[in-house]
C-alpha positions as CSV (number, residue, x, y, z in Angstrom):
1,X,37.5,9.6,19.9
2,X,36.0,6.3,19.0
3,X,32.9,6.2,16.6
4,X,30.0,4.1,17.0
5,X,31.1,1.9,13.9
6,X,34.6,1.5,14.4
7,X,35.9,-2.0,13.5
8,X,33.1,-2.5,11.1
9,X,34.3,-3.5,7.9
10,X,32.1,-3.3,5.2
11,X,32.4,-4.7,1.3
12,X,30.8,-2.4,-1.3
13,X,30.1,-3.8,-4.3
14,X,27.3,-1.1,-5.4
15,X,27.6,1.9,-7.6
16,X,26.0,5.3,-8.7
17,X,23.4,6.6,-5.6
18,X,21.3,4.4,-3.9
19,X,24.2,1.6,-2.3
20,X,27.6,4.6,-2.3
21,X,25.3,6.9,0.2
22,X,24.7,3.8,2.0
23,X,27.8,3.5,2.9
24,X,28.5,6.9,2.9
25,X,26.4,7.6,5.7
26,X,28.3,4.4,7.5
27,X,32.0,5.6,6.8
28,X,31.2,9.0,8.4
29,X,30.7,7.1,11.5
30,X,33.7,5.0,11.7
31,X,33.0,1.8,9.3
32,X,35.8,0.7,7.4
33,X,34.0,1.1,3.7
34,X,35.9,-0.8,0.9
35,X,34.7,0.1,-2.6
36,X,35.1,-3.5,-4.6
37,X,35.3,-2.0,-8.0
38,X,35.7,-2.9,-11.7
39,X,39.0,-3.2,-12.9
40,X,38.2,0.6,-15.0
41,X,36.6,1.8,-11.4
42,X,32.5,1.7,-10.8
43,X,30.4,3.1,-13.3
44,X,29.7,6.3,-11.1
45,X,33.0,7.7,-11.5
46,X,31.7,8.3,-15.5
47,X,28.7,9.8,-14.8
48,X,28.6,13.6,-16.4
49,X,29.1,16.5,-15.1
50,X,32.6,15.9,-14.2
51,X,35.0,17.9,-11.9
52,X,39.0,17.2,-12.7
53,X,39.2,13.3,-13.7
54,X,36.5,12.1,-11.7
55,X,32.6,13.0,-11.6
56,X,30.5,14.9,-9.5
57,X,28.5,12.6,-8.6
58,X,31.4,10.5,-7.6
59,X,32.3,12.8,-5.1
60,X,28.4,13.6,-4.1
61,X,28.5,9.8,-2.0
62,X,32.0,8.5,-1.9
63,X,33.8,10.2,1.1
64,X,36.1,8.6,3.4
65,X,36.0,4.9,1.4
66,X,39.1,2.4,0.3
67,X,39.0,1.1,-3.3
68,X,39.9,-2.4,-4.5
69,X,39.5,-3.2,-8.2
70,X,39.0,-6.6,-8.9
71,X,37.5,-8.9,-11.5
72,X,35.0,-11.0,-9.9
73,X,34.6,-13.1,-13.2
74,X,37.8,-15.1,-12.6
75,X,38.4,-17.7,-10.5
76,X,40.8,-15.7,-8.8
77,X,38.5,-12.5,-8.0
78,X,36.4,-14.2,-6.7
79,X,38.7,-16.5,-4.2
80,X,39.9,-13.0,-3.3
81,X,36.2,-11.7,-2.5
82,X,35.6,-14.7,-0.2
83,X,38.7,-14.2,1.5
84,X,38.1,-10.5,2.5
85,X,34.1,-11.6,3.1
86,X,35.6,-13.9,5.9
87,X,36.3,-11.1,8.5
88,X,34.1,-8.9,6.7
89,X,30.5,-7.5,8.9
90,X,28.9,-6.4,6.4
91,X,28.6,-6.5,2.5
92,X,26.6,-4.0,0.4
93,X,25.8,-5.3,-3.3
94,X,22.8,-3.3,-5.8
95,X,22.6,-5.9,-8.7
96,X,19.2,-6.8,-10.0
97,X,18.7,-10.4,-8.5
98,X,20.4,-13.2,-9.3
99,X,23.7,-11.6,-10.0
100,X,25.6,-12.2,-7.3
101,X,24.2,-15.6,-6.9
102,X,25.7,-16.5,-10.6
103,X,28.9,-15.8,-9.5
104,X,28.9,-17.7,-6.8
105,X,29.2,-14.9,-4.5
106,X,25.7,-14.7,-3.2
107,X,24.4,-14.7,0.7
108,X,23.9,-18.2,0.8
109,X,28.1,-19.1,0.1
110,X,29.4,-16.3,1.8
111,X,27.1,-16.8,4.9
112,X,28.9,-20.1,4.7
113,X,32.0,-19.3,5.2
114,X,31.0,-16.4,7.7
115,X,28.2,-17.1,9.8
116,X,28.6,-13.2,11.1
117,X,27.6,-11.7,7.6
118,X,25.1,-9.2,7.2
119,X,24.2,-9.1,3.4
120,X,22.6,-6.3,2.5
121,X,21.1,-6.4,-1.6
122,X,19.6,-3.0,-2.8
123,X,17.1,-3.7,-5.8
124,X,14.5,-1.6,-7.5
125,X,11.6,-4.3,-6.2
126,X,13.5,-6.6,-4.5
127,X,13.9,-10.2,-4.6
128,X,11.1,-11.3,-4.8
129,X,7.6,-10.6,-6.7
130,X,7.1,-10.7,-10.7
131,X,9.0,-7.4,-11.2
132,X,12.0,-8.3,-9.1
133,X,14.2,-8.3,-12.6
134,X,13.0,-5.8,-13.7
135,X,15.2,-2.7,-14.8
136,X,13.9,1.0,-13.0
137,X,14.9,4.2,-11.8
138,X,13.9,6.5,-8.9
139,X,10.9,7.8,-11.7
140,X,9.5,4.5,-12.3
141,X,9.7,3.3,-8.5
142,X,7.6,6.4,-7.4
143,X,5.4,6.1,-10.1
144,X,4.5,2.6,-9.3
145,X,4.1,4.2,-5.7
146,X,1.8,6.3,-6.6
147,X,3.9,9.0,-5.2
148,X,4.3,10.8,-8.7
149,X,0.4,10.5,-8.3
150,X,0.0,13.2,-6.0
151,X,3.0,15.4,-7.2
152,X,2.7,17.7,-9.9
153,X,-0.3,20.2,-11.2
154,X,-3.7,19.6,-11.6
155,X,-3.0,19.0,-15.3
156,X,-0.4,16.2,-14.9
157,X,1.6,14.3,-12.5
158,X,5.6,15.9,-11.9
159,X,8.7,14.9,-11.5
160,X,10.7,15.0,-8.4
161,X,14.0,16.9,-8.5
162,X,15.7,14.7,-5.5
163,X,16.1,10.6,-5.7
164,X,13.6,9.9,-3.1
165,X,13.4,6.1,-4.0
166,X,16.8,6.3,-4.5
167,X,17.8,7.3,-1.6
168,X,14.9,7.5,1.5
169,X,13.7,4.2,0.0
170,X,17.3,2.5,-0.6
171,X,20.0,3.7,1.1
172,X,17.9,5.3,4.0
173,X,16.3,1.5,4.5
174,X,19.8,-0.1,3.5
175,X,21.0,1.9,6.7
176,X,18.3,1.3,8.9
177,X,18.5,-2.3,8.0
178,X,22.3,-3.0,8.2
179,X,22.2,-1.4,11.4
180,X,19.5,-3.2,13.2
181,X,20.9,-6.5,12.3
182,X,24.2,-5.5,13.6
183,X,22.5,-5.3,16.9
184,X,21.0,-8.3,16.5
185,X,23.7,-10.0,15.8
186,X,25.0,-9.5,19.2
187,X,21.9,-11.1,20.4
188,X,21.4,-14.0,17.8
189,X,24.8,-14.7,17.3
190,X,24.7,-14.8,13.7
191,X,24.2,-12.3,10.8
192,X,21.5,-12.2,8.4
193,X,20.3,-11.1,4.7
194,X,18.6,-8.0,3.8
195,X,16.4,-7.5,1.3
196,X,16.2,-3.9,0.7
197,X,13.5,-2.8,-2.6
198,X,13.6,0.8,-3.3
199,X,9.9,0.6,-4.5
200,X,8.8,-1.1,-0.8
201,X,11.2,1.9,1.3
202,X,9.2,4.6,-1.1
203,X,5.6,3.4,-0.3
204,X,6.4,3.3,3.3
205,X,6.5,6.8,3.0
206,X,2.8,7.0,2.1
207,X,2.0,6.9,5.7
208,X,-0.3,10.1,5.5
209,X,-1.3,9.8,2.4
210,X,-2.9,6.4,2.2
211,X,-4.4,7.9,5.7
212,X,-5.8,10.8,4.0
213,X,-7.6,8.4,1.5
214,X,-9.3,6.3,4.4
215,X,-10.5,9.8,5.9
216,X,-11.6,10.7,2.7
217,X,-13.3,7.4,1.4
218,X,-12.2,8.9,-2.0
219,X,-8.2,9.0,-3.9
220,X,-6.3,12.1,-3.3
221,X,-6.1,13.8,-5.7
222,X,-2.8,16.0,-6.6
223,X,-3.2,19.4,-6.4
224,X,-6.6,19.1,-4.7
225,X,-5.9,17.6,-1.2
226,X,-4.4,19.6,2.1
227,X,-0.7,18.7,1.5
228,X,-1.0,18.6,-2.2
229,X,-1.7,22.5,-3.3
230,X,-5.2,22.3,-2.8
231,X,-5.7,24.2,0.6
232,X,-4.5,28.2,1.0
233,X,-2.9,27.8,4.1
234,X,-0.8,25.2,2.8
235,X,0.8,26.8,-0.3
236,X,3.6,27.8,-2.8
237,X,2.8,31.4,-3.7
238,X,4.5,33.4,-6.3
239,X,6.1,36.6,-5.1
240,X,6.8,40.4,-7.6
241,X,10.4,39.2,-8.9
242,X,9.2,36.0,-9.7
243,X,10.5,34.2,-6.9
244,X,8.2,32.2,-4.5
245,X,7.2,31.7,-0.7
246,X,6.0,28.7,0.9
247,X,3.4,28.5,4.1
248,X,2.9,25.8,6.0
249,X,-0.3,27.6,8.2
250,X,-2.0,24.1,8.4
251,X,-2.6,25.3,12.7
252,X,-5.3,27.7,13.5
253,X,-3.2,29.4,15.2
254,X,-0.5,30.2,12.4
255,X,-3.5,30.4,9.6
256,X,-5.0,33.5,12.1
257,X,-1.8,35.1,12.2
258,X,-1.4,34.9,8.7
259,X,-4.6,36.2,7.1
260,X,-4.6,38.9,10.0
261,X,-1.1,40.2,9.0
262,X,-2.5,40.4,4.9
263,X,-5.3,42.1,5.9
264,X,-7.9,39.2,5.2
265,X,-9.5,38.3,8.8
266,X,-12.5,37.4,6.9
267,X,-10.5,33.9,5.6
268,X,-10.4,32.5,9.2
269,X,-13.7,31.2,10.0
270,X,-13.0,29.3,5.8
271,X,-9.5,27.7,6.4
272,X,-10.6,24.2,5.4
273,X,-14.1,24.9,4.0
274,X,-13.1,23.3,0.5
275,X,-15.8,25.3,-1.4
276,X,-14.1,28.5,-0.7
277,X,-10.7,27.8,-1.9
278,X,-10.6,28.8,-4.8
279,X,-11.8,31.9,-4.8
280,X,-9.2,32.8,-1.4
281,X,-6.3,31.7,-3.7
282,X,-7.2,34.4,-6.3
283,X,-7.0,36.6,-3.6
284,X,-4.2,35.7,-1.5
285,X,-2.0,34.5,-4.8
286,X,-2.8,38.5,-6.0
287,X,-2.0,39.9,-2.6
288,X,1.8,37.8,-2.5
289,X,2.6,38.7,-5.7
290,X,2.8,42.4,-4.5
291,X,5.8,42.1,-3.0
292,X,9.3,40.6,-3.2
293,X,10.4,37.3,-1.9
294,X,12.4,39.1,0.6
295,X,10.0,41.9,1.1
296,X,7.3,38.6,2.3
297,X,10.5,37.4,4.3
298,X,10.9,40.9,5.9
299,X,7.3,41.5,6.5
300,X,6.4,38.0,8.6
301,X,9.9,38.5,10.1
302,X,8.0,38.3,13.8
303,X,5.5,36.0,12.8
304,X,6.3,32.5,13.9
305,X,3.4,31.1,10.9
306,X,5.6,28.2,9.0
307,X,6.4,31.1,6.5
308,X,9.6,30.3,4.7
309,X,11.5,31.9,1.2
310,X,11.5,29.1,-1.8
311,X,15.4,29.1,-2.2
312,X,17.6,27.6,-4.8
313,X,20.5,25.8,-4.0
314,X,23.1,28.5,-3.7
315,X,20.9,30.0,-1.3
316,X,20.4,27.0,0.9
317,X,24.3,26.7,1.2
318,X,24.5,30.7,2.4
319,X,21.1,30.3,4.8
320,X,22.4,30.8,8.3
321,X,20.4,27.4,9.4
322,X,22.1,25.2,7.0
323,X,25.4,26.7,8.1
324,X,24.9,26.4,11.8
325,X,23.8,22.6,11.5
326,X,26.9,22.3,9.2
327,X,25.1,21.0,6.5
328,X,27.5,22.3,3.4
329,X,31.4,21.1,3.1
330,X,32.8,23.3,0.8
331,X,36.1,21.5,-1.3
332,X,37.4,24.1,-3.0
333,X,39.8,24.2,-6.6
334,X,38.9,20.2,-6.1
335,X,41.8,18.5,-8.1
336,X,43.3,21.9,-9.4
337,X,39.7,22.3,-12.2
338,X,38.3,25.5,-10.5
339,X,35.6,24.2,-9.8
340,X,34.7,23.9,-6.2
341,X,32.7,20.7,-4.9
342,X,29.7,20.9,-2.2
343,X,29.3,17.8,-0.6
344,X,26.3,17.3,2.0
345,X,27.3,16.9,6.0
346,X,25.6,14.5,8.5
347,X,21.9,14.7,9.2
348,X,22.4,13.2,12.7
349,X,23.7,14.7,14.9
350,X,25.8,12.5,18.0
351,X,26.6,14.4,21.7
352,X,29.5,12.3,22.3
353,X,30.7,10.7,19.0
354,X,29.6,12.8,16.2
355,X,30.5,12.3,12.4
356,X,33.1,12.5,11.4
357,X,33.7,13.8,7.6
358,X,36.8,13.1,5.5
359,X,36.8,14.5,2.0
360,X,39.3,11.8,0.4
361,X,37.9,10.1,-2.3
362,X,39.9,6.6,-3.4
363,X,41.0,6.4,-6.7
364,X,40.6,3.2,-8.7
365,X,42.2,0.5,-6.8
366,X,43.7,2.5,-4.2
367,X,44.4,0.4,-1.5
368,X,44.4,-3.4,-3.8
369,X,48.0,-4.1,-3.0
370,X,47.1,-3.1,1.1
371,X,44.4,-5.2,1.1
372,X,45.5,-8.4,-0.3
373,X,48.7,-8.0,1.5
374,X,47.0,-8.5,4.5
375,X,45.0,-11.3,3.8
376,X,48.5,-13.0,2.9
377,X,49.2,-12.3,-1.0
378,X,52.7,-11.4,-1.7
379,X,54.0,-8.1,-3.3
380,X,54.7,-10.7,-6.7
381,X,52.0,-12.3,-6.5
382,X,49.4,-9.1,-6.7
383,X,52.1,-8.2,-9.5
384,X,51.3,-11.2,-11.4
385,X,47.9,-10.8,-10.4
386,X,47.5,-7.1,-12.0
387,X,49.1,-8.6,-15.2
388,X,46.7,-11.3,-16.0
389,X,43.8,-8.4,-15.8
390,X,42.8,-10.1,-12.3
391,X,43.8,-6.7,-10.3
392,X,44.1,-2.9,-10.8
């Protein structure tokens, strides 16, 4: 079976989230991924908690790559680098600006040499703008959103548990990006630079939210607003064993169901009568917390309202949904530790040339002697090469 990216070669130079699950999400559809790593590997492979030699989080977004470790601070690296980047599609670096550019390996050299190249730089701001050197992570990027805004309590602003910057706003746009000019390419005849920000990918997920504040002619406010915890029909309710349930009634017709089934027909004609609120949470928080989780899960079996358990993550990987869909690769005893590994499947799903996953990770220069064979180096010379700290 060929897949959709087969004879795609990409160059990795990125490391940690944002850039590996990129690429990730491009190697499980047939791109040739090759990790261009330090000569002591990418910093990700450090990164506590670790499983065997190698961490966690290394394995979380490195699936089905080849490793070549190279020091791109010699003359030599970096004639290497330009070699490969001449029958390379596509090359993936995350510096902050001006890196790549100061070792003379930036879009407008290698586009030199090959016309074809799509560049592709992930950046907390991107490269342009007064903060585009500026050092962040996934917190400050949707704080200067304003999506930490309107997450949180009514006492203070929270933090997201998943890397949505990170990775809607970088390696979701990275994708989207290195794809479309792929297509392109086959129209222009060239390739092109991408300029992917991971503060620009997380405010274009404001879409209803900065709509919300036009309908309102007032900020929303977190906690407050329909989709923010301010509404009963769209809620987090606690549950007896201190577990919770989420509803997601935000259609008359579910929001009838549901305050018919708890015995509160009364709440109907009040569903976004913002006055009222507060005093139908009291009452519907102290009518949830009567029974358990599963008991609530039991009861609105029959009830197709948006009513779903609050599960942790061991309980996502068991839910009959997430196994159907595939969602959860198990690697179990992963390098003889114990411990066992779960790695995340494919959110899209292909009729004819699905993804395909291959749990191999590279190890630190892996495949260097493969790789510069074939662009002509001999066996001695990659010897003398790994001697004079140019190669691992």
């Amino acid at each position: 079976m060929s897949l959709p990216l087969e004879g795609i070669r990409i160059l990795d130079l990125s490391m940690y989230l944002p850039g590996p699950f990129c690429t990730q999400l491009l190697a499980d559809f047939g791109a040739e991924v090759i990790k261009i790593e330090e000569l002591s590997g990418e910093w990700g492979r450090q990164v506590y908690p670790a499983i065997g030699d190698k961490s966690a989080l290394f394995y979380a977004v490195n699936r089905g790559k080849k490793s070549l470790a190279v020091n791109l601070k010699t003359e030599v690296g970096k004639e290497i680098f330009i070699s490969l980047a001449r029958n390379a599609d596509v090359i993936v670096e995350q510096f902050r600006p001006g890196v790549m550019d100061r070792l003379g390996l930036g879009y407008e050299v290698i586009s030199r040499v090959n016309p074809q190249i799509i560049y592709s730089s992930i950046s907390g701001y991107g490269h342009s703008g007064p903060l585009k050197k500026a050092a962040g992570h996934d917190l400050n990027y949707l704080s200067l959103a304003g999506i930490t805004s309107l997450t949180g309590t009514r006492d203070q602003p929270g933090m997201s548990g998943v890397q949505i910057a990170d990775l809607a706003g970088g390696s979701l746009s990275a994708v989207i990006a290195i794809l479309l000019a792929l297509l392109a390419r086959g129209k222009i005849g060239r390739g092109q630079y991408c300029d992917i920000a991971m503060l620009d990918g997380a405010i274009s997920l404001l879409a209803y939210s900065l709509a919300e504040w036009s309908g309102l002619e007032r900020l929303p406010a977190c906690n407050r607003e329909i989709l923010t915890g301010g509404y009963a029909c769209y809620q987090i309710y606690a549950t007896a064993d201190k577990n919770y349930v989420s509803l997601g009634a935000v259609e008359a017709k579910f929001w009838r169901r549901f305050c018919e089934r708890i015995g509160r027909p009364e709440y109907i004609l009040y569903q976004w009568d913002s006055g009222r609120q507060a005093e139908i949470l009291t009452d519907i928080r102290a009518i949830m917390a009567g029974k358990t989780r599963q008991e609530w899960v039991d009861f609105f079996a029959e009830d197709d309202i948006c009513f779903t358990p609050v599960l942790n993550l061991q309980e996502m990987t068991q839910h009959p949904q997430v196994k159907n869909r595939e969602m959860i690769i198990k690697m179990e005893n992963v390098q003889g530790s114990g411990k066992d590994m779960m790695l995340t499947g494919s959110a899209v799903k292909l009729s004819h040339t699905p993804a395909v996953i291959e749990p191999v990770f590279p190890e630190i220069g892996e495949h260097t002697d493969a790789l510069l064979q074939e662009i002509g180096y001999s066996s001695r010379e990659i010897a003398n090469l790994k001697d004079k700290k140019v190669l691992a």
